[in-house]
N, CA, C and O atoms as a GROMACS GRO file, in nm:
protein
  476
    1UNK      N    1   2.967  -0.409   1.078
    1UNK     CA    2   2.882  -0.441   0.964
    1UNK      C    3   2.795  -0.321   0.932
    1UNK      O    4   2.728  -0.259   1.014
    2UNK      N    5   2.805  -0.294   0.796
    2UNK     CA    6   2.681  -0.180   0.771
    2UNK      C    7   2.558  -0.217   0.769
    2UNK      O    8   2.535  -0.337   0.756
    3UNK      N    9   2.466  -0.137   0.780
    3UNK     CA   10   2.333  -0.133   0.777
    3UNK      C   11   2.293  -0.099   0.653
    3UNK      O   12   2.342   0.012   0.633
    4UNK      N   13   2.236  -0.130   0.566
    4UNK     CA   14   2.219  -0.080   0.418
    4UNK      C   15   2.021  -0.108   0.434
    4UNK      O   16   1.962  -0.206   0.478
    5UNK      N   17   1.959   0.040   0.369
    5UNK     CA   18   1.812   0.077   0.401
    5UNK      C   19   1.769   0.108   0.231
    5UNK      O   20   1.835   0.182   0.158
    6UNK      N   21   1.674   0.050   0.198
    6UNK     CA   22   1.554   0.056   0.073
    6UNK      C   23   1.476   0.156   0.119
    6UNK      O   24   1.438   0.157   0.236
    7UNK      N   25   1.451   0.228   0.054
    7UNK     CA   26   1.310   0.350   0.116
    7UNK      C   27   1.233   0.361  -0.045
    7UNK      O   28   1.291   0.384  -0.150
    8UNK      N   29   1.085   0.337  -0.026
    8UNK     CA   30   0.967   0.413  -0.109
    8UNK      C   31   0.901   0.455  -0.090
    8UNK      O   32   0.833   0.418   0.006
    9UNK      N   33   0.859   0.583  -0.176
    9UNK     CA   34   0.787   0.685  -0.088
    9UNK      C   35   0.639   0.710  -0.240
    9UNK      O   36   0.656   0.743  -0.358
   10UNK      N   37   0.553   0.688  -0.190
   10UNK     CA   38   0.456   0.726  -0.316
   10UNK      C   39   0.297   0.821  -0.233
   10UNK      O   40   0.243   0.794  -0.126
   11UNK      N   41   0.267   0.915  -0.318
   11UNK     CA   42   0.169   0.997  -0.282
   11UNK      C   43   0.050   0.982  -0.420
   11UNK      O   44   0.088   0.968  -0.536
   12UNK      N   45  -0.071   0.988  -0.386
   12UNK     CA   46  -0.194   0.956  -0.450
   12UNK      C   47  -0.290   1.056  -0.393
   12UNK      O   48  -0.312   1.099  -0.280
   13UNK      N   49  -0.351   1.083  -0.537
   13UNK     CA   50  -0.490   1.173  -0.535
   13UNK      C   51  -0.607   1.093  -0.430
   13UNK      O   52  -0.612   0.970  -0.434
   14UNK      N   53  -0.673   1.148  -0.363
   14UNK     CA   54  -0.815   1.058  -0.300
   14UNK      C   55  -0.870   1.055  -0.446
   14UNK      O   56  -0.896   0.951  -0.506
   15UNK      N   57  -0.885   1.180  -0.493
   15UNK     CA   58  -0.998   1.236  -0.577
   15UNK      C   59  -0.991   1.103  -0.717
   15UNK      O   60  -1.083   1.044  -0.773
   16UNK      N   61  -0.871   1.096  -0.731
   16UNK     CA   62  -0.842   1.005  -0.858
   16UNK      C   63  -0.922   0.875  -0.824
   16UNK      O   64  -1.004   0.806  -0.885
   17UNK      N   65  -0.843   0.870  -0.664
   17UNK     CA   66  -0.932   0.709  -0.680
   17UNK      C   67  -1.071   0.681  -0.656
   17UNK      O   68  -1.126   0.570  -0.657
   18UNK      N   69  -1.154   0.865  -0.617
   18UNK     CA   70  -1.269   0.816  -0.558
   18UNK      C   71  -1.352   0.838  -0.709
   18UNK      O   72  -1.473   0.818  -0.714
   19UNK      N   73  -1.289   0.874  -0.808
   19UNK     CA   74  -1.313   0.877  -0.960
   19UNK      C   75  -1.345   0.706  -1.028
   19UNK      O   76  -1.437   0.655  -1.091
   20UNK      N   77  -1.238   0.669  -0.982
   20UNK     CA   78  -1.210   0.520  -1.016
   20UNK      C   79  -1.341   0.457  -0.944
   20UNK      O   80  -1.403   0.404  -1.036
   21UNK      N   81  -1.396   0.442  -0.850
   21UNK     CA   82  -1.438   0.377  -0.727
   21UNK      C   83  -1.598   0.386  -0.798
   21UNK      O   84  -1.663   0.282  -0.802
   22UNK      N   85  -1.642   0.479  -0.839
   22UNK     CA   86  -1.745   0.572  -0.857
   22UNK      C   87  -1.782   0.541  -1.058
   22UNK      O   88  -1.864   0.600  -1.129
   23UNK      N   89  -1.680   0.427  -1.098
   23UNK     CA   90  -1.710   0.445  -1.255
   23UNK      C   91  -1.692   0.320  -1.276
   23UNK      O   92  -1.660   0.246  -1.184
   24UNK      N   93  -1.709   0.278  -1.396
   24UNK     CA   94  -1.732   0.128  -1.414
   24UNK      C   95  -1.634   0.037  -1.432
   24UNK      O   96  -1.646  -0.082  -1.463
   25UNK      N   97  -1.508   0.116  -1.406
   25UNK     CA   98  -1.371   0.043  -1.374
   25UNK      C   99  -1.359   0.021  -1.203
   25UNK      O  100  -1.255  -0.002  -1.142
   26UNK      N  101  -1.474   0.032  -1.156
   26UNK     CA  102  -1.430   0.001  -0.987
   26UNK      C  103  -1.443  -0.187  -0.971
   26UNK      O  104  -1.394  -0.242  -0.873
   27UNK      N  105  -1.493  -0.244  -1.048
   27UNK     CA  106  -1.473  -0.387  -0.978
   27UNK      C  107  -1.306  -0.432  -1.052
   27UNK      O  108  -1.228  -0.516  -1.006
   28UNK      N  109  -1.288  -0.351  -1.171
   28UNK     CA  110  -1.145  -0.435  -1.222
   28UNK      C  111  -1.066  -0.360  -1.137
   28UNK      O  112  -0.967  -0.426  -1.108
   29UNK      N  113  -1.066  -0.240  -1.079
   29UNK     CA  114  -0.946  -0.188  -1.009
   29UNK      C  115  -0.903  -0.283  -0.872
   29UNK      O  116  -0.794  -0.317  -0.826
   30UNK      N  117  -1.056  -0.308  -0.828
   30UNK     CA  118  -1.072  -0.344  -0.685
   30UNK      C  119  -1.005  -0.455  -0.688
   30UNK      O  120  -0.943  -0.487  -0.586
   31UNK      N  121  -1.001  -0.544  -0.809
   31UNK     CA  122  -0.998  -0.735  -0.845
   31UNK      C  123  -0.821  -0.729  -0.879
   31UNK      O  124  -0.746  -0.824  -0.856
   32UNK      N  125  -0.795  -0.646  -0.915
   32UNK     CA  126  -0.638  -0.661  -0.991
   32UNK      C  127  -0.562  -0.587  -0.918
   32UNK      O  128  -0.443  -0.608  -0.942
   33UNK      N  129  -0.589  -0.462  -0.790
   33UNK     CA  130  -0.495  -0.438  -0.702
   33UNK      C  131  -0.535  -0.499  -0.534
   33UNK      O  132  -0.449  -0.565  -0.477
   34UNK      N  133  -0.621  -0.480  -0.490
   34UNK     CA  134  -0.642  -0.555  -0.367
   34UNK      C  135  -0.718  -0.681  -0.335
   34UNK      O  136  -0.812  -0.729  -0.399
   35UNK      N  137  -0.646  -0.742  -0.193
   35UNK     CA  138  -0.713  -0.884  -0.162
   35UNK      C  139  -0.820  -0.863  -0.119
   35UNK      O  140  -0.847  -0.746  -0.093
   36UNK      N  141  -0.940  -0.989  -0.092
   36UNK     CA  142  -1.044  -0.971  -0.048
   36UNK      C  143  -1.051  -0.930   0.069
   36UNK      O  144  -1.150  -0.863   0.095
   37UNK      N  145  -0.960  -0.953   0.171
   37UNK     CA  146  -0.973  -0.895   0.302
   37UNK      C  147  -0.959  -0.717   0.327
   37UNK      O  148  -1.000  -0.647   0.420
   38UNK      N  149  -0.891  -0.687   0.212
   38UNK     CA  150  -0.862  -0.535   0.205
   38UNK      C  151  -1.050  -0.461   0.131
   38UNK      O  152  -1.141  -0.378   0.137
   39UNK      N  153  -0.998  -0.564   0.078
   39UNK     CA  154  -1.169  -0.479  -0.009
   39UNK      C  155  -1.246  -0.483   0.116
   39UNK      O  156  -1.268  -0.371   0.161
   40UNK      N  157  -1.298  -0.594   0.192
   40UNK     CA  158  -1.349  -0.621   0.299
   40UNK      C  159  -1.361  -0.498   0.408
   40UNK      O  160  -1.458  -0.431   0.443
   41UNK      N  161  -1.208  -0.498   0.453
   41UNK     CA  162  -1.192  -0.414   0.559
   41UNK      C  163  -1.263  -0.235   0.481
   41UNK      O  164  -1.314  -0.147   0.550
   42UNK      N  165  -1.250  -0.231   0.390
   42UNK     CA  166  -1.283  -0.091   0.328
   42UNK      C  167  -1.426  -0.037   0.405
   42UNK      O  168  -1.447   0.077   0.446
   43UNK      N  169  -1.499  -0.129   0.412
   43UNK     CA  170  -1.666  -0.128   0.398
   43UNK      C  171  -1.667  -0.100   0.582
   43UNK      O  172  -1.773  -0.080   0.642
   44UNK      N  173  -1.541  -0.104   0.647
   44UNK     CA  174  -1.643  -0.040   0.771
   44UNK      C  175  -1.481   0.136   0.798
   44UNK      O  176  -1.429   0.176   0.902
   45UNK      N  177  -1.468   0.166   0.707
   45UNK     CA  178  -1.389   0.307   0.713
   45UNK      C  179  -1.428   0.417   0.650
   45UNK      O  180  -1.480   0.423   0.539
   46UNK      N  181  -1.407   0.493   0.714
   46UNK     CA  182  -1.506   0.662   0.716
   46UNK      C  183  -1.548   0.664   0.572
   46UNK      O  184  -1.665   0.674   0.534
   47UNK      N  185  -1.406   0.649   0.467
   47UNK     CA  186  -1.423   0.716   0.344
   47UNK      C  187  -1.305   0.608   0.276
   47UNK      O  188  -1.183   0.613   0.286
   48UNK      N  189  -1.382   0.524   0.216
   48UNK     CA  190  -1.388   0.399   0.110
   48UNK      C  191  -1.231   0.468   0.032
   48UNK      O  192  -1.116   0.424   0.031
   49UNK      N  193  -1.292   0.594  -0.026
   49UNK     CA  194  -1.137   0.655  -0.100
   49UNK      C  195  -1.060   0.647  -0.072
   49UNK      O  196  -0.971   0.588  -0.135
   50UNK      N  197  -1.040   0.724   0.081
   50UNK     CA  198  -0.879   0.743   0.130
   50UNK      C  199  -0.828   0.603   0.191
   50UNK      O  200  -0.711   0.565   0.191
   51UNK      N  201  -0.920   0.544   0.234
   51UNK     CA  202  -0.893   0.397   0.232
   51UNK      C  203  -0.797   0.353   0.183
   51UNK      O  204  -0.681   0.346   0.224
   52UNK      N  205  -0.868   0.306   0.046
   52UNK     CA  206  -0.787   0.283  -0.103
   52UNK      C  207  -0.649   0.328  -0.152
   52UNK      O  208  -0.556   0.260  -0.197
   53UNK      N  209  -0.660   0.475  -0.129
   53UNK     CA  210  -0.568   0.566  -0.142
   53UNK      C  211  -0.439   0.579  -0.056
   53UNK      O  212  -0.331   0.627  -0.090
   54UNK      N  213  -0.478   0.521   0.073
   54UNK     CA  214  -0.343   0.499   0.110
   54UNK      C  215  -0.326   0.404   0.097
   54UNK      O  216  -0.208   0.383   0.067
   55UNK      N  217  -0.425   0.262   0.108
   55UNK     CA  218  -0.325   0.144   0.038
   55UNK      C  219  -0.258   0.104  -0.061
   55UNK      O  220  -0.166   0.024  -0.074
   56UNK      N  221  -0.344   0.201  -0.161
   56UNK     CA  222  -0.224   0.191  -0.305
   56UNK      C  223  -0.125   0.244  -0.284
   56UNK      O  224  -0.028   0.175  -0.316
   57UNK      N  225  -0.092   0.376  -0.226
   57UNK     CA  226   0.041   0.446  -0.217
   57UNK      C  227   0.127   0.331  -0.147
   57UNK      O  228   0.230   0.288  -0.199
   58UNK      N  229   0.064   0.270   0.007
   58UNK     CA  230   0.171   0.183   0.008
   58UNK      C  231   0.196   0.099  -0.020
   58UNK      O  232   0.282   0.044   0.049
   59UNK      N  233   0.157   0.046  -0.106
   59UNK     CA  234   0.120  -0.084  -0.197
   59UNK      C  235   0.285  -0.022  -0.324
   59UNK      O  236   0.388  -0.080  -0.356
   60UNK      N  237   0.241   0.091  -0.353
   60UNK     CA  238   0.355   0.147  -0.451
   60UNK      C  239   0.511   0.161  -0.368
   60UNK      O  240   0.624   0.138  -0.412
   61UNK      N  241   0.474   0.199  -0.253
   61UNK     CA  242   0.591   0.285  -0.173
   61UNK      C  243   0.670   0.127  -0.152
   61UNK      O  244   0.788   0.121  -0.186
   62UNK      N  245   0.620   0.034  -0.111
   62UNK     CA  246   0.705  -0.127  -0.076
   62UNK      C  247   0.731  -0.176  -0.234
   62UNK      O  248   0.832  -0.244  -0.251
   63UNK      N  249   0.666  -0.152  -0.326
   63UNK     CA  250   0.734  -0.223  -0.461
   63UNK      C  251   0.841  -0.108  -0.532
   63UNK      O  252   0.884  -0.110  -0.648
   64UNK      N  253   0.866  -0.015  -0.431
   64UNK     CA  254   0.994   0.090  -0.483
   64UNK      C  255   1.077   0.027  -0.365
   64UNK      O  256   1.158  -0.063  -0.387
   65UNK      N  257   1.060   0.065  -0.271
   65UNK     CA  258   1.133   0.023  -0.173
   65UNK      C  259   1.182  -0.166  -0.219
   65UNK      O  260   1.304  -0.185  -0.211
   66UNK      N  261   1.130  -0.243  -0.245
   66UNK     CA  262   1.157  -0.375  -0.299
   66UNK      C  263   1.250  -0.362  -0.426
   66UNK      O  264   1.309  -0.464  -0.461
   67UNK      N  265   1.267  -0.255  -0.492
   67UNK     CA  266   1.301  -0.316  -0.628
   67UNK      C  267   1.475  -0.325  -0.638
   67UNK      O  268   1.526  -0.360  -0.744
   68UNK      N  269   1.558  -0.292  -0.521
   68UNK     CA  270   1.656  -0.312  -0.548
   68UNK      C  271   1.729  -0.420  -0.624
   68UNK      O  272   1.684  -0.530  -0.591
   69UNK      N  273   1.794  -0.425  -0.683
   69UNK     CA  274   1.842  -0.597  -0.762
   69UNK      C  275   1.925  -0.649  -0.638
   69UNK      O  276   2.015  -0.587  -0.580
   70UNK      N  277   1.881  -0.763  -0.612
   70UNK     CA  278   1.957  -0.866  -0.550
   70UNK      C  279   1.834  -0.864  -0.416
   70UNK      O  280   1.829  -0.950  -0.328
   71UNK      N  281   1.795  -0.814  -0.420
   71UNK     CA  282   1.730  -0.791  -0.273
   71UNK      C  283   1.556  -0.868  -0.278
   71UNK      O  284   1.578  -0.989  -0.268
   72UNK      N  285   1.464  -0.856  -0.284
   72UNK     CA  286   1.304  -0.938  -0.275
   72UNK      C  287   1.306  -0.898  -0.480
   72UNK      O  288   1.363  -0.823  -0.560
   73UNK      N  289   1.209  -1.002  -0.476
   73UNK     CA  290   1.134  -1.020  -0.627
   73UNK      C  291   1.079  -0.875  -0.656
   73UNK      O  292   1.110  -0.775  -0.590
   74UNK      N  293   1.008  -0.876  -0.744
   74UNK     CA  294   0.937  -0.783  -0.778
   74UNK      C  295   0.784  -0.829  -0.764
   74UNK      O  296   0.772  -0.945  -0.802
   75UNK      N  297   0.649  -0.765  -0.714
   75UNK     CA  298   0.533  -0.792  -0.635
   75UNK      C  299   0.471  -0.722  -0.764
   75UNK      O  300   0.509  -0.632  -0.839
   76UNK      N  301   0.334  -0.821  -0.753
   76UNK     CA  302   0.256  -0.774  -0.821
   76UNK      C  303   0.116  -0.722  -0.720
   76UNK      O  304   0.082  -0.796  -0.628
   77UNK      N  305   0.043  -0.594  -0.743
   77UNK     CA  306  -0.011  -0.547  -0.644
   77UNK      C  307  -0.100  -0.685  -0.557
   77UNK      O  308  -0.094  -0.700  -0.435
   78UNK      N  309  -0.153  -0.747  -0.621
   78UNK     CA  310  -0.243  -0.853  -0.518
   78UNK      C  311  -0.159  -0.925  -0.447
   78UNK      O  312  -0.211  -0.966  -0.343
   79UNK      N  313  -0.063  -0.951  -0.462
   79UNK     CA  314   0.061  -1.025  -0.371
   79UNK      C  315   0.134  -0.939  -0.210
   79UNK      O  316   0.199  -0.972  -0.112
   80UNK      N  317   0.081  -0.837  -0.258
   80UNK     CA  318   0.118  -0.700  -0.112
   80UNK      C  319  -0.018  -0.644  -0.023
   80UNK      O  320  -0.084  -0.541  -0.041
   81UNK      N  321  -0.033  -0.740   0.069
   81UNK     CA  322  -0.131  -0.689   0.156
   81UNK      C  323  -0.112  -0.614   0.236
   81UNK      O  324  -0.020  -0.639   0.313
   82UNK      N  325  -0.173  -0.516   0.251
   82UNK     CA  326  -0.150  -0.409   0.369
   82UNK      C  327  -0.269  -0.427   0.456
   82UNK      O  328  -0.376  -0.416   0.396
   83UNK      N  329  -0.276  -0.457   0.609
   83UNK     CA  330  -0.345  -0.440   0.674
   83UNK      C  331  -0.264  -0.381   0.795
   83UNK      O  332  -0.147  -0.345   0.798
   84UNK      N  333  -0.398  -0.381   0.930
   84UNK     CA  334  -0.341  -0.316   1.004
   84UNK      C  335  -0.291  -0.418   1.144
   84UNK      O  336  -0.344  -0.529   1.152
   85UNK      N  337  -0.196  -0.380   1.245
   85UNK     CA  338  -0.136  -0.409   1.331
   85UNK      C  339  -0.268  -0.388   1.446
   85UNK      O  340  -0.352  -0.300   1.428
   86UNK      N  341  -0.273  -0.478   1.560
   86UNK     CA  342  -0.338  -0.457   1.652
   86UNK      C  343  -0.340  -0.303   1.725
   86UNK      O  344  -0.429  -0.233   1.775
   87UNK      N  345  -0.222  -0.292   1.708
   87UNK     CA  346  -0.208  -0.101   1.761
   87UNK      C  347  -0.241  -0.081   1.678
   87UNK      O  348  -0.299   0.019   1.720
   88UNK      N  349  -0.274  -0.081   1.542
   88UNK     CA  350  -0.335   0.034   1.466
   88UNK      C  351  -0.201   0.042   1.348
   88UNK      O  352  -0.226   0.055   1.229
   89UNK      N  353  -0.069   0.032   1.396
   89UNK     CA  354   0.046   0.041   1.261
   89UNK      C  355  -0.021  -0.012   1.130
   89UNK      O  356  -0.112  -0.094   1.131
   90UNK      N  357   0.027   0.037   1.033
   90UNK     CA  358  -0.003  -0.018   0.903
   90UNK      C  359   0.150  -0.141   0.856
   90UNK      O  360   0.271  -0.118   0.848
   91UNK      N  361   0.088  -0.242   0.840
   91UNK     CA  362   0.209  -0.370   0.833
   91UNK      C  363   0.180  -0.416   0.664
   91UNK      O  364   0.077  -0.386   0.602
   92UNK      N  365   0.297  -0.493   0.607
   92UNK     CA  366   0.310  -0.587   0.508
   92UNK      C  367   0.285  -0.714   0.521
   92UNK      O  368   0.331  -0.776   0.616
   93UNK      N  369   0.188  -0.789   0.401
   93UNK     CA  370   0.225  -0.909   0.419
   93UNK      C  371   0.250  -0.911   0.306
   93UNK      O  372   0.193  -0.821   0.243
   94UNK      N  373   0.348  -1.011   0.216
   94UNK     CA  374   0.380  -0.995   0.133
   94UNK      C  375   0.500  -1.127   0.093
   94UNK      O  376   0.582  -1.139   0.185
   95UNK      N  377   0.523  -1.218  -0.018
   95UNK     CA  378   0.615  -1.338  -0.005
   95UNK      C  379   0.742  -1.303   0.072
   95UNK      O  380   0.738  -1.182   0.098
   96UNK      N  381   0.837  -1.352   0.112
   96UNK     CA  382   0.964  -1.274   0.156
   96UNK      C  383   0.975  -1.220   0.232
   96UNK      O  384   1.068  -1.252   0.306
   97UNK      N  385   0.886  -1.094   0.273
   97UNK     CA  386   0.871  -0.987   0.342
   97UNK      C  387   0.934  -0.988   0.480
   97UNK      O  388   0.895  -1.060   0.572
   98UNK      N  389   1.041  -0.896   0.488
   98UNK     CA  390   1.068  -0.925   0.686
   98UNK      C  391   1.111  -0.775   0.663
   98UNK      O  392   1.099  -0.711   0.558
   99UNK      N  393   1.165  -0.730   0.789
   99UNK     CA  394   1.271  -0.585   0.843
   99UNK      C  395   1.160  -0.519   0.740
   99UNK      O  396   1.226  -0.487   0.640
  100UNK      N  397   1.033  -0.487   0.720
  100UNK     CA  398   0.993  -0.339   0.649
  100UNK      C  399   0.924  -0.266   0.729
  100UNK      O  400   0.836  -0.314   0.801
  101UNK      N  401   0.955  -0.133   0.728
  101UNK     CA  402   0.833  -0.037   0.791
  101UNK      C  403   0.744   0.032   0.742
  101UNK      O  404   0.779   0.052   0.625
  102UNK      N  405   0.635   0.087   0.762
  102UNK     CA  406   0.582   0.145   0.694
  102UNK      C  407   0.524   0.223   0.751
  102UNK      O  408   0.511   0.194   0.870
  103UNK      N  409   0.471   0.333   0.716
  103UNK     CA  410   0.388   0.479   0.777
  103UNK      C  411   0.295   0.485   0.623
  103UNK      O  412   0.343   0.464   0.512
  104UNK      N  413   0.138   0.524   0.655
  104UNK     CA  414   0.018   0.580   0.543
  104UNK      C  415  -0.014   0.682   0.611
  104UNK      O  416  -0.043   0.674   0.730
  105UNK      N  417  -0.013   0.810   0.536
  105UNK     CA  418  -0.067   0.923   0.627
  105UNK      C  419  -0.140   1.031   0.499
  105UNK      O  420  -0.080   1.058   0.395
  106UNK      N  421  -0.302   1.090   0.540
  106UNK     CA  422  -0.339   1.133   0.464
  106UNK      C  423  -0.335   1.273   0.538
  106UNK      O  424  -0.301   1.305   0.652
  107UNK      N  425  -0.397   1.362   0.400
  107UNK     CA  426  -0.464   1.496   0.443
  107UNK      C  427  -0.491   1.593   0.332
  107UNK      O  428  -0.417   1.599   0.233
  108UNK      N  429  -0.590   1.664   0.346
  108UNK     CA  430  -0.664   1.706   0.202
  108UNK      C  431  -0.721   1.590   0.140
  108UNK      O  432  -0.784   1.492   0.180
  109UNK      N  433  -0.667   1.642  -0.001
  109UNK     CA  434  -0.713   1.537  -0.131
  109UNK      C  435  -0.590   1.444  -0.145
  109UNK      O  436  -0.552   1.418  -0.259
  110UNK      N  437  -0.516   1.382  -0.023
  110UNK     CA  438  -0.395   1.328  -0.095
  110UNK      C  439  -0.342   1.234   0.056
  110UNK      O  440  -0.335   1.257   0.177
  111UNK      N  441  -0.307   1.095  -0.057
  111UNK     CA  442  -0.270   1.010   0.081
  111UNK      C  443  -0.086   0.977   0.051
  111UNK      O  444  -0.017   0.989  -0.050
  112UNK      N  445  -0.065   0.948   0.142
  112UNK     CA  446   0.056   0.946   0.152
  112UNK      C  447   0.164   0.830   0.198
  112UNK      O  448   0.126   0.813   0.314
  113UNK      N  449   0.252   0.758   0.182
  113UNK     CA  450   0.317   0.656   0.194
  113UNK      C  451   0.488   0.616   0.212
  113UNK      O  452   0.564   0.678   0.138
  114UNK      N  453   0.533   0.538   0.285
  114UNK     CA  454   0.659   0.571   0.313
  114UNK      C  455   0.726   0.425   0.363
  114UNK      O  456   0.747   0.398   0.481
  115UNK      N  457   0.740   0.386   0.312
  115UNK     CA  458   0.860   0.239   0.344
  115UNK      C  459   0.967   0.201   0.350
  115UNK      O  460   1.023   0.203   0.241
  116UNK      N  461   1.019   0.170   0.422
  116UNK     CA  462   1.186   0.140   0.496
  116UNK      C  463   1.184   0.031   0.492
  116UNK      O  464   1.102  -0.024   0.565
  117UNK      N  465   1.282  -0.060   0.397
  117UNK     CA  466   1.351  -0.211   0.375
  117UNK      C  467   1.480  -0.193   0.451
  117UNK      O  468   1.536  -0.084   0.452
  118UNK      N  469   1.543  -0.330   0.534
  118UNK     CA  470   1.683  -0.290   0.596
  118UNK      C  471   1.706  -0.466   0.517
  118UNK      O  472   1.656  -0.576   0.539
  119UNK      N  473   1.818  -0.408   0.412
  119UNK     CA  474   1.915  -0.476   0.297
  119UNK      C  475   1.942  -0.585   0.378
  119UNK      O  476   2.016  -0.675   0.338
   0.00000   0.00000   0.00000
């Protein structure tokens, strides 16, 4: 039997979002892409931005990785929670959701994202 793999990969400015965060579009950004537990968890991490910044990327990187036809729905960002794993992994919750991996990795001005679906 083959193994057949979904991969999304999305990269984000900090700077963009700490733009966003910082202007009077920060409660609609906050309300229409993340859950309350994500907003939540923000408020005890170094830097609120990169926070953000990698959860949107992987928030983006699983709705590329998802969009194959035949394979999960299509997610609307509040429907894709990203939190973290007791070790520390970054996990999905999400309707459907099983077999995904995921890696968030920042540095500089730029966060980074990477998701593996197995078909």
């Amino acid at each position: 039997m083959d193994n057949k793999f979904s991969i999304g990969v999305d990269i984000v400015s900090i700077e963009r979002i700490r733009d966003i965060l910082t202007s009077s579009r920060r409660n609609r950004f906050l309300s229409k892409i993340f859950s309350p537990k994500e907003i939540d968890d923000a408020s005890s991490r170094h830097s609120e931005a990169q926070f953000f910044a990698g959860r949107f990327a992987a928030k983006e990187a699983f709705k590329k990785a998802s969009s194959n036809e035949g394979f999960l729905p299509s997610y609307s960002f509040k429907s894709i929670e990203i939190f973290n794993h007791k070790n520390g992994k970054p996990r999905i919750n999400a309707p459907n959701c099983q077999n995904v991996e995921l890696s968030i990795s920042h540095d500089g001005n730029y966060a980074i994202a990477f998701c593996v679906s197995s078909l």
